[in-house]
MARLUM-858146 format. One line per 4 residues: number of its first residue (from 1); their letters; for each residue x, y, z of N, C-alpha, C. Coordinates in Angstrom, 1 decimal. Layout:
N
NUM> a> X,Y,Z,X,Y,Z,X,Y,Z; ...
//
This chain:
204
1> xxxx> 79.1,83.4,102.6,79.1,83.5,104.0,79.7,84.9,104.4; 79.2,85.6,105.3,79.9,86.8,105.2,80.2,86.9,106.2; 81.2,88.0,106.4,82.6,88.2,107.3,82.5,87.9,108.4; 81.0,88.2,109.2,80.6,88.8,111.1,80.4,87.5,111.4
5> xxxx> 79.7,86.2,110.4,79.8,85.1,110.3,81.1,84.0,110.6; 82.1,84.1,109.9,83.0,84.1,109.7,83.9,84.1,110.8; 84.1,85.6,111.0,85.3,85.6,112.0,84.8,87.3,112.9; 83.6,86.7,113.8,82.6,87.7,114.8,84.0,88.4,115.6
9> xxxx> 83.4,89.3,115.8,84.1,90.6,116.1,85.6,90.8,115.8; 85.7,90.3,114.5,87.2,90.7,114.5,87.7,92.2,113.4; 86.7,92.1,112.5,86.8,93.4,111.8,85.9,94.5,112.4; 86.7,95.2,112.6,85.8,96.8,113.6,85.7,98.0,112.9
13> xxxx> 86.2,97.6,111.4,86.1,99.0,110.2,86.4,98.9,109.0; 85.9,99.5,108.4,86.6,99.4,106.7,86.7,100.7,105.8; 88.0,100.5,105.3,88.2,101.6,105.0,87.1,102.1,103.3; 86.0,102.8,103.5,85.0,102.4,102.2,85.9,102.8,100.8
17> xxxx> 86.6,104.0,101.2,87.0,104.4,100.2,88.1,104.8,100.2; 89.0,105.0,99.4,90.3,105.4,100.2,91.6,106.2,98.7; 92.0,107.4,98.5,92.8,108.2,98.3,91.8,108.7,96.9; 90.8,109.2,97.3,89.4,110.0,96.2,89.7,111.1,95.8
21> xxxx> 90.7,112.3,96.7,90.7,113.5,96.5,92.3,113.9,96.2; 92.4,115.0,94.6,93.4,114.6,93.9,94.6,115.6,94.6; 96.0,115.6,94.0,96.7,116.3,95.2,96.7,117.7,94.0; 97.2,118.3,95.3,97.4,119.8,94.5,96.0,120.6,93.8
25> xxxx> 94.7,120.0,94.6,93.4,119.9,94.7,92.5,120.2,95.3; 91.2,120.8,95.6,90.0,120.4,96.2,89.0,119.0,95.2; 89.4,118.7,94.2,88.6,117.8,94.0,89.0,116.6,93.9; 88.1,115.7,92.8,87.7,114.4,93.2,89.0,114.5,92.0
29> xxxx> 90.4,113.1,92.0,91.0,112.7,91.3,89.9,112.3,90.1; 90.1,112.3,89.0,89.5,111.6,88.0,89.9,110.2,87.3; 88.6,109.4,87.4,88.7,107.6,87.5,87.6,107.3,86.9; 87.8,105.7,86.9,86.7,105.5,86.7,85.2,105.5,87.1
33> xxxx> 85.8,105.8,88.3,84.4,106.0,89.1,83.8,107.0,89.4; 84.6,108.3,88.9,84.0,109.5,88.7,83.2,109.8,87.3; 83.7,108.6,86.4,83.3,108.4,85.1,82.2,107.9,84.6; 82.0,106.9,85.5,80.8,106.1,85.8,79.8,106.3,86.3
37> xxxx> 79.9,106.4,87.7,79.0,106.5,88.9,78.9,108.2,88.8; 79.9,108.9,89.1,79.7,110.4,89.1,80.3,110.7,90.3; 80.6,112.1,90.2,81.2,112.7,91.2,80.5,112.6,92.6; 79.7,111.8,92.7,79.2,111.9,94.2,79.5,110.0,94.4
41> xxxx> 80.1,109.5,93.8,80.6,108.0,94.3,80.8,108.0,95.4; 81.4,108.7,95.9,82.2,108.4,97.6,81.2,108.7,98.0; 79.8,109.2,98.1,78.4,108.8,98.4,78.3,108.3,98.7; 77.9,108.0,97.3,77.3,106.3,96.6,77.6,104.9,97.8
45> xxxx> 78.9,105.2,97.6,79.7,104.0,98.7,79.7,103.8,99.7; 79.9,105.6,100.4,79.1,105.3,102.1,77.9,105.1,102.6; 76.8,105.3,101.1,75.2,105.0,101.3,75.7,103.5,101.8; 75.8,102.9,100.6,75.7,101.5,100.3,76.4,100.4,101.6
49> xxxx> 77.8,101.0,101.9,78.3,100.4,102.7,77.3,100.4,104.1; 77.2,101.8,104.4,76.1,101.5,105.9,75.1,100.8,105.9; 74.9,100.8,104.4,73.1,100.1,104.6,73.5,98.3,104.7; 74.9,97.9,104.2,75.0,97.0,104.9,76.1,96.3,105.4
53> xxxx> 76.6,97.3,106.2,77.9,96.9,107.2,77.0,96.4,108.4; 77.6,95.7,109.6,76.9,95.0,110.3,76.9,96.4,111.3; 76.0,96.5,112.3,75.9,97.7,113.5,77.2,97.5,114.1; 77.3,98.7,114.6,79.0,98.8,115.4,80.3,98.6,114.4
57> xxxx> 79.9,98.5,113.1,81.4,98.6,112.6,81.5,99.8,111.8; 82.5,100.6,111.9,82.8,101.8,112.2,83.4,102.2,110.2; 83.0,103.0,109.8,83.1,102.9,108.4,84.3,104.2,108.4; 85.2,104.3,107.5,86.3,105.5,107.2,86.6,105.5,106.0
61> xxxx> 87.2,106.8,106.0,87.6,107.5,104.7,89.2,107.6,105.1; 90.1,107.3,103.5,91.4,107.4,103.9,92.1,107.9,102.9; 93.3,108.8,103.6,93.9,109.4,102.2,95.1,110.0,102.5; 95.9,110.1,101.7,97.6,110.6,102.0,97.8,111.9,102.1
65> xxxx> 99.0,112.6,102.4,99.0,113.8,101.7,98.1,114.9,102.6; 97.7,114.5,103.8,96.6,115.6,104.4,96.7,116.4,105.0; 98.2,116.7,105.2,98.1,118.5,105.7,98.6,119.1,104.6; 98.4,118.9,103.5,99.1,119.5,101.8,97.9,120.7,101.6
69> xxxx> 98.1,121.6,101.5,96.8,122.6,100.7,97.2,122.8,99.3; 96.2,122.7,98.2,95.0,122.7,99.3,93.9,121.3,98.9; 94.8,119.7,99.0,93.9,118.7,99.3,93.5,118.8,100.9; 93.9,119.3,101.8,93.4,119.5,102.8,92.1,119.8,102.6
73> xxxx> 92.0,121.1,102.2,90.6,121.7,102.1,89.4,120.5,101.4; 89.9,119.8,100.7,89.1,119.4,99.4,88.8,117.7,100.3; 89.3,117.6,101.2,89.1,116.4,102.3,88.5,116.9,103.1; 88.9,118.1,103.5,87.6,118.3,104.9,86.0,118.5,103.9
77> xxxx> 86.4,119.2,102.6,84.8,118.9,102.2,84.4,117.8,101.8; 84.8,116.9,101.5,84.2,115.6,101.4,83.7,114.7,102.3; 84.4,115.1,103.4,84.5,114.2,104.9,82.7,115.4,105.5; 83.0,116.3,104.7,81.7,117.4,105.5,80.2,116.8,104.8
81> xxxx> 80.8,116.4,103.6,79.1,116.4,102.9,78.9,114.5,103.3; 79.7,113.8,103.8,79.3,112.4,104.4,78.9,112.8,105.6; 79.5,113.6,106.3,78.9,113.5,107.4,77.7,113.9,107.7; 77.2,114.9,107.0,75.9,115.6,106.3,75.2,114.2,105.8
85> xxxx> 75.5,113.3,105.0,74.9,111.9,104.7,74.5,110.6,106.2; 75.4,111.4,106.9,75.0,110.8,108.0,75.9,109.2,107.7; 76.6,108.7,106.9,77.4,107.8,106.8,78.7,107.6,107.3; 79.6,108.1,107.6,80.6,108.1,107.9,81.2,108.0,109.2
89> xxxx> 82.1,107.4,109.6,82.7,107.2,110.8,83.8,108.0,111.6; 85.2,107.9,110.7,86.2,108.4,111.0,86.9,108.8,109.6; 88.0,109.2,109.9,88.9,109.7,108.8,90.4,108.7,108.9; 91.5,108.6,108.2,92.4,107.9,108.5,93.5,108.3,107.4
93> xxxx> 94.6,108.8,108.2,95.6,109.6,108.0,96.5,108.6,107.5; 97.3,108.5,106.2,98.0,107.9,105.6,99.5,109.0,105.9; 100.3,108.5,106.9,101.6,109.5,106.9,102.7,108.9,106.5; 102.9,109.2,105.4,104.3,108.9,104.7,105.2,109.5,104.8
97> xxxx> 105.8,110.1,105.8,106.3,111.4,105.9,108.2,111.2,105.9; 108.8,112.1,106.3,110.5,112.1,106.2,110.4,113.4,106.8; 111.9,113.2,107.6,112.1,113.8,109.1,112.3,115.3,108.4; 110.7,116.0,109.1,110.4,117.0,109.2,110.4,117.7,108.0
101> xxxx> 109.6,116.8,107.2,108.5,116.9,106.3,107.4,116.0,106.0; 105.9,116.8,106.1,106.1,118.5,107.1,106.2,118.5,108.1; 106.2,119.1,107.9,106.6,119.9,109.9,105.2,119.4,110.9; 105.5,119.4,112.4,104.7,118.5,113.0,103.8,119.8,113.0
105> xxxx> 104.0,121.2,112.7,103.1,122.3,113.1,101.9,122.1,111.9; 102.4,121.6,110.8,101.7,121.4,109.5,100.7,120.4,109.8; 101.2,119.2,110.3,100.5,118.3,110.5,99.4,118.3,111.7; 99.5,119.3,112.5,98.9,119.5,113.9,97.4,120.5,113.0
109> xxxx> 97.8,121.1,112.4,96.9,121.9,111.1,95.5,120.8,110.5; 96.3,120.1,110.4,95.3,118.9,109.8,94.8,117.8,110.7; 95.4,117.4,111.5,94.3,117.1,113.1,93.5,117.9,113.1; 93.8,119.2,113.7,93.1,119.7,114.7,91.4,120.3,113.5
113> xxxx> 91.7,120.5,112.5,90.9,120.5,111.4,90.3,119.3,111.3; 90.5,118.2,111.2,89.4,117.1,110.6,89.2,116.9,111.9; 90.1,117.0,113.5,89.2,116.4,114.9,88.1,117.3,114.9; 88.3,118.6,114.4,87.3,119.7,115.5,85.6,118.8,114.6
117> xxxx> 85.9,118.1,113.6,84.4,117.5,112.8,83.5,116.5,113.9; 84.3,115.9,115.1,84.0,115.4,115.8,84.2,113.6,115.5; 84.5,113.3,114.3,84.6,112.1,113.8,86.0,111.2,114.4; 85.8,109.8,114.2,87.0,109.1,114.7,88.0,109.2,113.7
121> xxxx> 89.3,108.8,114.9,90.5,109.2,113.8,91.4,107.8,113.9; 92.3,107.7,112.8,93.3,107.0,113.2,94.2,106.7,112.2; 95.6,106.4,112.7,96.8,106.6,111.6,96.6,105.4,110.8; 96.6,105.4,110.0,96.6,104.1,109.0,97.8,103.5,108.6
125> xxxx> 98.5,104.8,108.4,100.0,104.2,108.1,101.1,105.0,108.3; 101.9,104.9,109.3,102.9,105.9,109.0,104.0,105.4,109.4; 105.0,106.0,108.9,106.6,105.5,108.3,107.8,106.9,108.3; 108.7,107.4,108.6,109.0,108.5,108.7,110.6,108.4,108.2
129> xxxx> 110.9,108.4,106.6,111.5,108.2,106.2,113.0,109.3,106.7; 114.6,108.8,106.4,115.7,109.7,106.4,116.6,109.2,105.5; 117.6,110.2,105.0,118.2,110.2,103.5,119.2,108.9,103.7; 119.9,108.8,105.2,121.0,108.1,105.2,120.9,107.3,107.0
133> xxxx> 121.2,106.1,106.7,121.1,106.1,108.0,122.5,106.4,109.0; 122.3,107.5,109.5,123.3,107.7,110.7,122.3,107.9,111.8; 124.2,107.9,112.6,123.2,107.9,114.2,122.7,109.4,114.5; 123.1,110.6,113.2,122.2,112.3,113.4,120.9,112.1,113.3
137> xxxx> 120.9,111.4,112.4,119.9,111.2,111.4,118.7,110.5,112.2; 119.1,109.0,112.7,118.3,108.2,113.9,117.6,109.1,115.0; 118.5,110.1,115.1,118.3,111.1,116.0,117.1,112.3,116.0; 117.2,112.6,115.2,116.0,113.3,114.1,115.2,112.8,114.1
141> xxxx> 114.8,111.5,113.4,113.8,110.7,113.4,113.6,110.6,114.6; 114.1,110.3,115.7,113.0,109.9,116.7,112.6,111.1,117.3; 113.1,112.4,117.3,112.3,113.7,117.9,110.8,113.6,116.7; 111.3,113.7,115.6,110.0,113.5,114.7,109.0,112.7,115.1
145> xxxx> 109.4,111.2,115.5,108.7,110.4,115.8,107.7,111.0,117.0; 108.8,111.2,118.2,107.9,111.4,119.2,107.0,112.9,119.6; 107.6,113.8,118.6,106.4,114.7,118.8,105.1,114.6,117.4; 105.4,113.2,116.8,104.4,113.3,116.2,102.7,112.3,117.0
149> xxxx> 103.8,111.6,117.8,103.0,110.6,118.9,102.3,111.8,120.2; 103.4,112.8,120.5,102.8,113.8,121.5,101.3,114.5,121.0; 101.4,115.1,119.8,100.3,115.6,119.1,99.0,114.3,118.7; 99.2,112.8,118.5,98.7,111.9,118.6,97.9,112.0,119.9
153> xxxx> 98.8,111.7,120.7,98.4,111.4,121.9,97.1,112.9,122.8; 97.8,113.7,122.4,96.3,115.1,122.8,94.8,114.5,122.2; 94.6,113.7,121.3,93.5,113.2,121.0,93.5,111.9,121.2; 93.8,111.3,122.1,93.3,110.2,122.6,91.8,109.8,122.2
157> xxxx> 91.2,110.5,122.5,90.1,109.9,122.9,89.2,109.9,121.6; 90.0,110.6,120.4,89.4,110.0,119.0,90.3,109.3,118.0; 91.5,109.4,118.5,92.6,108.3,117.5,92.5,106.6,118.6; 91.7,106.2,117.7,91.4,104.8,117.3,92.8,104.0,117.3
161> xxxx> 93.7,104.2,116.1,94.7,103.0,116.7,95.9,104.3,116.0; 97.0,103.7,115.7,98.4,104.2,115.3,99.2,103.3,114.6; 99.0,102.8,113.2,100.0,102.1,112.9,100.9,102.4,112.1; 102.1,101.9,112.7,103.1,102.0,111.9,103.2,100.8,110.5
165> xxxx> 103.7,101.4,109.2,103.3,100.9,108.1,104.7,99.8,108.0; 105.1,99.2,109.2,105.5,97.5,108.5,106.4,97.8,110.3; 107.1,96.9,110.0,108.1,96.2,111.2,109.7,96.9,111.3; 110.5,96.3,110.4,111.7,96.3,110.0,111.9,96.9,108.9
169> xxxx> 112.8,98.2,109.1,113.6,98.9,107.9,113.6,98.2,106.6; 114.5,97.1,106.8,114.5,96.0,105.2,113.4,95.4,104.4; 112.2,95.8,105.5,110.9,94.8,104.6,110.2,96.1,104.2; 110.5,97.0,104.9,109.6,98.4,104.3,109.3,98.9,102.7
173> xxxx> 108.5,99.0,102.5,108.6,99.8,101.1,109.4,101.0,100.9; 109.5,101.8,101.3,110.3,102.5,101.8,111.9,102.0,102.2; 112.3,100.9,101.4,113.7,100.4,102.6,114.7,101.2,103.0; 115.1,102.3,101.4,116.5,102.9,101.2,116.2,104.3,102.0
177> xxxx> 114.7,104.7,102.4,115.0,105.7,103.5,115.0,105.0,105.4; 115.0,103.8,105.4,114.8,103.8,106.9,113.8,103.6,108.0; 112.7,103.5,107.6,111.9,104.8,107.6,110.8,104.2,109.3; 111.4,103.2,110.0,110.4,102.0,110.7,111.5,102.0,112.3
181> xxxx> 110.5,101.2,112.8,111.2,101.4,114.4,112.0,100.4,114.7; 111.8,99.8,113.6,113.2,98.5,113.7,114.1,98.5,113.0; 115.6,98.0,112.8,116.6,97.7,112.5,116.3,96.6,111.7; 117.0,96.6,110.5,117.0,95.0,109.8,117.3,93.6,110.7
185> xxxx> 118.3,94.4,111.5,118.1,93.0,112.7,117.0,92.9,113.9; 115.9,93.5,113.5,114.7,93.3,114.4,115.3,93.9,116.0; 116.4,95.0,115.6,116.7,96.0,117.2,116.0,97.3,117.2; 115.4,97.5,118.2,114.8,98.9,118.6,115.6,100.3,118.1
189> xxxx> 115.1,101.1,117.2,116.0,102.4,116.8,115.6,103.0,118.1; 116.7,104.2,118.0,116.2,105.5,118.9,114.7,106.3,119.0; 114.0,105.8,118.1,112.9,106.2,117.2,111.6,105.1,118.1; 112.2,104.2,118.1,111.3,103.3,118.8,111.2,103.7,120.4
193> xxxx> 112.1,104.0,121.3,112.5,104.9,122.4,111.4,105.7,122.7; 111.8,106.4,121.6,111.4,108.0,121.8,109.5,107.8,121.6; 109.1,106.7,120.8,107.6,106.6,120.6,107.2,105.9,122.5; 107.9,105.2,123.3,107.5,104.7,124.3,108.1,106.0,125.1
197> xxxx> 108.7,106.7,125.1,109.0,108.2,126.0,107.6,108.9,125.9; 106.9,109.1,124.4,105.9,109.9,124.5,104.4,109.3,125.0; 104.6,108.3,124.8,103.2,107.3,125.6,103.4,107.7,126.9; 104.4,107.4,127.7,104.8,107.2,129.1,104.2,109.0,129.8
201> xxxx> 105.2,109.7,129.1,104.7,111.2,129.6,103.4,111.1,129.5; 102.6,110.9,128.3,101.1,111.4,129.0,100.5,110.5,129.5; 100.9,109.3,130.2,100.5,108.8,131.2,101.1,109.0,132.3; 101.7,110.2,132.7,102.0,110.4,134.0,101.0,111.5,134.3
//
């Protein structure tokens, strides 16, 4: 029985393929599927998925590491010859980042490059790790945080959603940096503040 069956309108995307292009790279990591199928898999998979994802659900590509050059470069061409396939939807930014690295000017680099494609965007995961938790440090992180939400927020109208990659500091994969908008005791960091400061401003 398949999914739209199942549970109608609740999945709105899938990510077809997800971390293809190698770091420190323009190309395809090598796998098995480069081994097999061939270097045009990520194709292969956006053919296949469109031909039978149900209409309206929105198909992406996702991958870490994306204002790095030069996998930057080696993502905007892969994201260019799908979209040239006519398959693809959006792109989806995997940010695993730690306070101010990189820099939000780095990462504004890599927006403003995969928006200008015209495709949808959205964070898939991000987490913004610090070495120690103090209250300097909390402090940091939430300027981090919220001018990474301010540069979010200038694209509205193609970032799809924003999530943060878990709840609470202690359950994070990430635990020993910090790296989430909650406190092990499920309290609001400064970090969490500063992301509803940046929402608020551009809705005034």
């Amino acid at each position: 029985e398949g999914t739209e069956e199942k549970w109608p309108g609740v999945i709105v995307s899938w990510d077809v393929v997800n971390e293809a292009v190698a770091d420190g790279s323009t190309q395809l990591r090598t796998s098995n599927w480069t081994k097999v199928v061939g270097l045009d898999f990520v194709n292969r998979a956006f053919e296949y998925a469109r031909k039978y994802a149900k209409p309206g659900v929105k198909l992406y590509y996702n991958d870490y590491n994306t204002p790095q050059e030069p996998k930057l470069t080696g993502i905007c061409n892969l994201l260019d010859s799908l979209i040239a396939d006519g398959t693809i939807d959006g792109y989806g930014f995997q940010c695993h980042f730690s306070v101010n690295n990189p820099y939000v000017a780095t990462v504004r680099n890599a927006v403003e490059r995969i928006a200008s494609k015209g495709i949808r965007l959205r964070v898939s995961e991000l987490d913004v790790g610090m070495e120690a938790d103090t209250r300097q440090n909390q402090n940091k992180q939430a300027q981090y945080y919220k001018e990474l939400f301010q540069l979010f927020m200038e694209y509205a109208d193609q970032f799809e959603a924003v999530q943060v990659w878990g709840l609470t500091d202690d359950r994070s994969w990430r635990s020993d940096k910090f790296p989430l908008l909650f406190n092990k005791k499920m309290e609001p960091k400064p970090a969490f503040f500063a992301v509803v400061e940046a929402v608020k401003e551009k809705a005034e």
